[in-house]
TORPALUM-142109 format. One record per residue (C-alpha): residue number from 1; residue in three letters; x, y, z. Coordinates in steps of 0.1 Angstrom, whole numbers, plus 5000, padded with zeros to 4 digits. Layout:
SITE resi resn    X    Y    Z
SITE  NUM  ALA    X    Y    Z
...
//
This chain:
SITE resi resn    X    Y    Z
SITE    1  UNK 6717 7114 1580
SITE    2  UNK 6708 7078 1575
SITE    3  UNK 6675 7070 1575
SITE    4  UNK 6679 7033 1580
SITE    5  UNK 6707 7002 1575
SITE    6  UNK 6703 6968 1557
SITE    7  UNK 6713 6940 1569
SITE    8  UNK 6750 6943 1560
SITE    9  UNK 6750 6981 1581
SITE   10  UNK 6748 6997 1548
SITE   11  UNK 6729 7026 1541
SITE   12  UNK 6693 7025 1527
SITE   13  UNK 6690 7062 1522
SITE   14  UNK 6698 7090 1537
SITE   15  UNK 6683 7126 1542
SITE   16  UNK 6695 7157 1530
SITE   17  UNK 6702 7185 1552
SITE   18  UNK 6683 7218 1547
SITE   19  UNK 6692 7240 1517
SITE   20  UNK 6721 7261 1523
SITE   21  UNK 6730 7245 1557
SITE   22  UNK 6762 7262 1570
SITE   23  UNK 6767 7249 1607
SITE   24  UNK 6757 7214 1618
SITE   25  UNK 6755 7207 1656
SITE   26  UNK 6752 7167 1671
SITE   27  UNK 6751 7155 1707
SITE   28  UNK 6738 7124 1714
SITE   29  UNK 6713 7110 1695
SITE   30  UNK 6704 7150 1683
SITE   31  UNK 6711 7173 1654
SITE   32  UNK 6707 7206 1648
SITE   33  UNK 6713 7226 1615
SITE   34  UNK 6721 7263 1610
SITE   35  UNK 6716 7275 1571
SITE   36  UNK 6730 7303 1556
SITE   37  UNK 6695 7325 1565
SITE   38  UNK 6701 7319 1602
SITE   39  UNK 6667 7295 1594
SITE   40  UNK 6672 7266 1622
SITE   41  UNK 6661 7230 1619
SITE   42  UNK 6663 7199 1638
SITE   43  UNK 6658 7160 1642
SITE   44  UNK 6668 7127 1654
SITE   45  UNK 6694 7098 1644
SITE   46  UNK 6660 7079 1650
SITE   47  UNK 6652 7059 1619
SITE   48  UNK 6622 7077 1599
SITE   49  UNK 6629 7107 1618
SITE   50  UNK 6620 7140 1598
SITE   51  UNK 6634 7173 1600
SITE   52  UNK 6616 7201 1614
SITE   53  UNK 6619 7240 1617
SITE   54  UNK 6625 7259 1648
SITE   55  UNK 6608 7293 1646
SITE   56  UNK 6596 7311 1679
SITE   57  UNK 6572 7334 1655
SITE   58  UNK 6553 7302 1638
SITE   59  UNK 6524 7311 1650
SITE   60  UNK 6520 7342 1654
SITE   61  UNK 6491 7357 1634
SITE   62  UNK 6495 7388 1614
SITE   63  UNK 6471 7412 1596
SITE   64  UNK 6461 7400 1560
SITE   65  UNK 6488 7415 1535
SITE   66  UNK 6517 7417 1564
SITE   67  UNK 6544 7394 1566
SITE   68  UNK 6552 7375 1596
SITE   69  UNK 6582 7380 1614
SITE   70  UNK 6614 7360 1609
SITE   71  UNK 6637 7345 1633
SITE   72  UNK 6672 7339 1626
SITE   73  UNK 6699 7325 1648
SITE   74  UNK 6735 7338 1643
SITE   75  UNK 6747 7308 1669
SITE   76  UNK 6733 7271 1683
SITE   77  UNK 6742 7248 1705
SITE   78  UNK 6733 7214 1718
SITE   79  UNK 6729 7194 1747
SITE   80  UNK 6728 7153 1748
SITE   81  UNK 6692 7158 1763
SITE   82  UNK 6677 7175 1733
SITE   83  UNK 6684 7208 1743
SITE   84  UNK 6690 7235 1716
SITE   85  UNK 6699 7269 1727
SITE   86  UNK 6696 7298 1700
SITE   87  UNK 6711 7330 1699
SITE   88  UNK 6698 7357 1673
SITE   89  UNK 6718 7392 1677
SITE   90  UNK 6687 7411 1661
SITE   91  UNK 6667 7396 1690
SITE   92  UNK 6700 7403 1714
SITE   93  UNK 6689 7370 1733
SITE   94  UNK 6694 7333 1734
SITE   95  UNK 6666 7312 1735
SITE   96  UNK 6662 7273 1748
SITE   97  UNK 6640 7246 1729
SITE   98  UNK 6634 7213 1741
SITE   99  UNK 6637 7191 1709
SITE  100  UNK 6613 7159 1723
SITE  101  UNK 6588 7183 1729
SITE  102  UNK 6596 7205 1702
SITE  103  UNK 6584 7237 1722
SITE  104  UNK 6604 7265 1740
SITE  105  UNK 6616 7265 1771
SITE  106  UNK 6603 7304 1784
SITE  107  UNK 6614 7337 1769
SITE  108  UNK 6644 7345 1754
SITE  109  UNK 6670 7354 1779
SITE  110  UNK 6684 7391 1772
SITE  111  UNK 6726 7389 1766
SITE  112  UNK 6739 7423 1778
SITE  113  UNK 6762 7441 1759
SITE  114  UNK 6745 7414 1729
SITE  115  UNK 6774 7408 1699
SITE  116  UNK 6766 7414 1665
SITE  117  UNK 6758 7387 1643
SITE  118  UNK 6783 7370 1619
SITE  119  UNK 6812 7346 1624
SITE  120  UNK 6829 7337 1651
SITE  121  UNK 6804 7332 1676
SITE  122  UNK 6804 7299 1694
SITE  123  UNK 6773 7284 1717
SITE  124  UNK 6768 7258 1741
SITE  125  UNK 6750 7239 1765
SITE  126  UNK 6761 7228 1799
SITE  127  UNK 6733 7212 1815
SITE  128  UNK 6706 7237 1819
SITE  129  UNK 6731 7261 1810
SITE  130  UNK 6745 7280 1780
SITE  131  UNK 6780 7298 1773
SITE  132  UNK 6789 7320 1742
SITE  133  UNK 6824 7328 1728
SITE  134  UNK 6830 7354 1710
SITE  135  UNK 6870 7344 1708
SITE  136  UNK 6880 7368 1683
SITE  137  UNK 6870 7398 1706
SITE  138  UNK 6879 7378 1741
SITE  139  UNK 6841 7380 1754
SITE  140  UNK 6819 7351 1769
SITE  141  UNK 6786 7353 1780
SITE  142  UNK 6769 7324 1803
SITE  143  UNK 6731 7326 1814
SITE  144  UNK 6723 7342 1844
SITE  145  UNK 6753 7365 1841
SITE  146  UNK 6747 7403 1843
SITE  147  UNK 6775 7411 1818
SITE  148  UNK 6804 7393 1797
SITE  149  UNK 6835 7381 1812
SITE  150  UNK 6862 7394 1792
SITE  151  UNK 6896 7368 1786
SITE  152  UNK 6925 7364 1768
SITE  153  UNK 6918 7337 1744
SITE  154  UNK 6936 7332 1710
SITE  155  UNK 6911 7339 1680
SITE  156  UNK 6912 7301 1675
SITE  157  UNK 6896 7293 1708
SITE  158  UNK 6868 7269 1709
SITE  159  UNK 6838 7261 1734
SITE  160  UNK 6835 7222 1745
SITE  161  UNK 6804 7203 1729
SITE  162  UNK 6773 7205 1747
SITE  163  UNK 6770 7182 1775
SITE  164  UNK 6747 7166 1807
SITE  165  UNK 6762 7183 1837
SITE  166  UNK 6793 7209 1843
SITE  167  UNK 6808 7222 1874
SITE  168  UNK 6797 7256 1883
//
């Protein structure tokens, strides 16, 4: 990312993304990255923006000596208006976080018949919707939905970048 131009538009400096980033999701003036860990970070194109973690255990407490739990995301996706929608397949849901306010929008919505993690999977946002491919296996699931809708999509098949509004 660049953290700031000069007067000839070049780079000053830039930032690095997190170690062992693997996936990197933009839309508008937002970016979210995905490391190898499932760890989730996000910022700004916002000059002196920093990068911070998403984590919906961050602050829960745990007994002295325990660890505390660990979220990891096997998919994100990313609106123009900030946002980010998670899905973790040991969680089995997919979660929304509003990037401005860096908070969580509710629970984690359960994903019926939830896919394992690994490759393959593809999220998005649609307005204050999400969709997941899982093209290799012909299944997408889309919030509110009681089950996935099965197609017949080639393996390469690809979900359309987040975006502001959709038709139902």
């Amino acid at each position: 990312l660049i953290a700031d131009a000069g007067d000839e538009g070049t780079p000053l400096a830039s930032e690095p993304t997190p170690a062992g980033t693997r996936e990197i999701v933009s839309a508008g003036p937002y970016v979210a990255y995905r490391t190898d860990t499932g760890q989730v970070s996000v910022t700004t194109l916002d000059a002196g923006a920093g990068t911070a973690p998403v984590d919906p255990f961050a602050a829960v407490e745990v007994e002295e000596g325990e660890d505390p739990p660990s979220y990891t995301a096997d998919a994100i996706g990313l609106s123009p208006e900030g946002v980010l929608a998670l899905y973790s397949a040991e969680e089995g849901a997919v979660r929304r976080f509003d990037i401005d306010e860096h908070r969580f929008l509710g629970d984690g919505a359960e994903v019926s018949d939830a896919p394992e993690g690994g490759d393959g999977l593809e999220l998005t946002v649609v307005g204050d919707r999400w969709a997941m491919l899982q093209a290799g296996e012909g299944r997408l699931w889309t919030s509110g939905a009681d089950a996935p809708i099965e197609l017949d999509v080639s393996e390469g098949a690809r979900l359309q970048a987040g975006a502001t509004v959709g038709d139902d």
